[in-house]
Short mmCIF file of the C-alpha atoms (twelve columns), coordinates in Angstrom:
data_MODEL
# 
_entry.id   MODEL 
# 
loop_
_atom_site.group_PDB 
_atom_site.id 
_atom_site.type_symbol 
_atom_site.label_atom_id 
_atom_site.label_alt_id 
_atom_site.label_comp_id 
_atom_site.label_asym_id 
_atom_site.label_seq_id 
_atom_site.Cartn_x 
_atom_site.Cartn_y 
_atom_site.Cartn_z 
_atom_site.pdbx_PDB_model_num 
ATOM 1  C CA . UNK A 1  40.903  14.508 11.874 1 
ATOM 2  C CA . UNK A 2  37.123  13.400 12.781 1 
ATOM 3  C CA . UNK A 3  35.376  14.933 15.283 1 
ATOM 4  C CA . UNK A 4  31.988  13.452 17.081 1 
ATOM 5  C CA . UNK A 5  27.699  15.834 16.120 1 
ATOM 6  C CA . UNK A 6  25.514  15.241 18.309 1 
ATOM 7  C CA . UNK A 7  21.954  16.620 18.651 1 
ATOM 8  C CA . UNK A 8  18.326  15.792 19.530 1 
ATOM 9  C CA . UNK A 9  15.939  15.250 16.989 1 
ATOM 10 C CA . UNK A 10 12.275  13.996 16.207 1 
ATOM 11 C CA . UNK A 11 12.943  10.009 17.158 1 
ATOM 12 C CA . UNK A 12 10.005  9.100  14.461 1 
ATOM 13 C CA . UNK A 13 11.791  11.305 11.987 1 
ATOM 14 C CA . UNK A 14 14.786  9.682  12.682 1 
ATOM 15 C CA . UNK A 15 13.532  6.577  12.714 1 
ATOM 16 C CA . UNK A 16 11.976  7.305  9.001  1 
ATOM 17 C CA . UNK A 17 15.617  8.628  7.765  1 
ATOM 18 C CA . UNK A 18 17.250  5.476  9.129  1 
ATOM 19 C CA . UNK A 19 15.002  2.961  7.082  1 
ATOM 20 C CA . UNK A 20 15.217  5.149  3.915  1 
ATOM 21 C CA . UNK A 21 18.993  5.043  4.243  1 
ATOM 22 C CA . UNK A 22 19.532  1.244  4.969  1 
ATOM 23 C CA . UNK A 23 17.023  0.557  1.749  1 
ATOM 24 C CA . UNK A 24 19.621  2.607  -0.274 1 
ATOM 25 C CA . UNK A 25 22.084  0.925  0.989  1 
ATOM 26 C CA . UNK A 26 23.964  3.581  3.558  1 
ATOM 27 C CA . UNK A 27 23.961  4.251  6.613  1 
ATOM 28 C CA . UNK A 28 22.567  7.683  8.813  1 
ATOM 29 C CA . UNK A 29 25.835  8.794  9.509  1 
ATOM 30 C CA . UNK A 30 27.124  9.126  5.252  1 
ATOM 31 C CA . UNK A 31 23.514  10.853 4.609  1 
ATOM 32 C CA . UNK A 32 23.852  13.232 7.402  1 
ATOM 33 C CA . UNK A 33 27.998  13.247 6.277  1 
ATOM 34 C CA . UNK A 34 27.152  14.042 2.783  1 
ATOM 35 C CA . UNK A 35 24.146  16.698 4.044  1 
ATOM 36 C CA . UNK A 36 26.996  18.523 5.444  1 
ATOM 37 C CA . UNK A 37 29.324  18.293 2.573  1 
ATOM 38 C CA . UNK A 38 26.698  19.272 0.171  1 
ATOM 39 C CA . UNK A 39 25.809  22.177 2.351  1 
ATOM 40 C CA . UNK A 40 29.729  23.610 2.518  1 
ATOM 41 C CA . UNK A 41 30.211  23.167 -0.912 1 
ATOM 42 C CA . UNK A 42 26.517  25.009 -1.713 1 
ATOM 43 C CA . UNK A 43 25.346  21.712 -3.357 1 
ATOM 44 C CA . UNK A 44 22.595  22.527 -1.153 1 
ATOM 45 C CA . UNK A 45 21.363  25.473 0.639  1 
ATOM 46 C CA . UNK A 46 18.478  26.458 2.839  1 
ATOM 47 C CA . UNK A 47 16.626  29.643 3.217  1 
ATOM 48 C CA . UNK A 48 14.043  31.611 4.022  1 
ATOM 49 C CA . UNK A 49 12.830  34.599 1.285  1 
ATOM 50 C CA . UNK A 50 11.417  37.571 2.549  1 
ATOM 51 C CA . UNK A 51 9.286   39.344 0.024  1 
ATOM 52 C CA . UNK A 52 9.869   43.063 -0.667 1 
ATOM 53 C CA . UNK A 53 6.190   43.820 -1.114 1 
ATOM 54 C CA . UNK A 54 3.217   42.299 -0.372 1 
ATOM 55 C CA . UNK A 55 1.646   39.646 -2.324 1 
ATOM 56 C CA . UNK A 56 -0.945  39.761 -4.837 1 
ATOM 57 C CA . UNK A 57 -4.317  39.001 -3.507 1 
ATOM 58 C CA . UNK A 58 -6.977  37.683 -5.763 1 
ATOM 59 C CA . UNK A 59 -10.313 38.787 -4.954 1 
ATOM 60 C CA . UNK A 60 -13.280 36.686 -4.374 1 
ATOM 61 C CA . UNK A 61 -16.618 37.187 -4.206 1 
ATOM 62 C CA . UNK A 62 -19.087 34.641 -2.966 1 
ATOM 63 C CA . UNK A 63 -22.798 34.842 -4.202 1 
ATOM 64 C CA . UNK A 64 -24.577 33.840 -0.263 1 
ATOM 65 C CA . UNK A 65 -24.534 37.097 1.244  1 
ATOM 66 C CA . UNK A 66 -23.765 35.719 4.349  1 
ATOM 67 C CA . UNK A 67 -20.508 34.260 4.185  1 
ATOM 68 C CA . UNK A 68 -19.124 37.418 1.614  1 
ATOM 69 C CA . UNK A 69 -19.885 39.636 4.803  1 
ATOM 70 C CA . UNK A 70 -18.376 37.190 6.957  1 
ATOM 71 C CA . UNK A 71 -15.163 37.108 4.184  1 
ATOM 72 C CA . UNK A 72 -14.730 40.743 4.090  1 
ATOM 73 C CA . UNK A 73 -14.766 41.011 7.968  1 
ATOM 74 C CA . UNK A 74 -11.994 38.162 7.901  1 
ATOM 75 C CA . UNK A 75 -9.890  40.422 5.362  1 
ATOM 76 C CA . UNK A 76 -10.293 43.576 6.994  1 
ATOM 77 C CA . UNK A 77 -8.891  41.732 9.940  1 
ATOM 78 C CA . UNK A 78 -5.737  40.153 8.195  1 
ATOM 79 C CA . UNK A 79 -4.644  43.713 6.406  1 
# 
């Protein structure tokens, strides 16, 4: 049994996957087909990682005075 996806998408992006997929030779509906299968079987996942502490942050100093005041006030802004 088949059953009909549908969704909106970028058109240029589209457009883009289209051309790659008739210069290999298949067409937009086996990619996206195969996307699907790969993602069932875990072939291929997607994610996003949250990190349990923060990162490491490298310190820099810059020699004009200036902009190393101007850096630190940016930092103490981001913490």
């Amino acid at each position: 049994m088949t059953t009909q996806v549908s969704f909106t998408t970028d058109q240029d992006l589209k457009n883009k996957a289209l051309e790659k997929a008739k210069n290999e030779g298949i067409t937009l509906k086996t990619l996206l087909t195969y996307a699907m299968k790969g993602f069932v079987e875990g072939k291929i996942s997607l994610g996003i990682e949250f990190a349990e502490h923060e990162p490491e942050v490298e310190e820099i100093t810059f020699t004009d005075k200036g902009i190393n005041e101007k850096a630190k006030k940016l930092a103490a802004l981001l913490k």
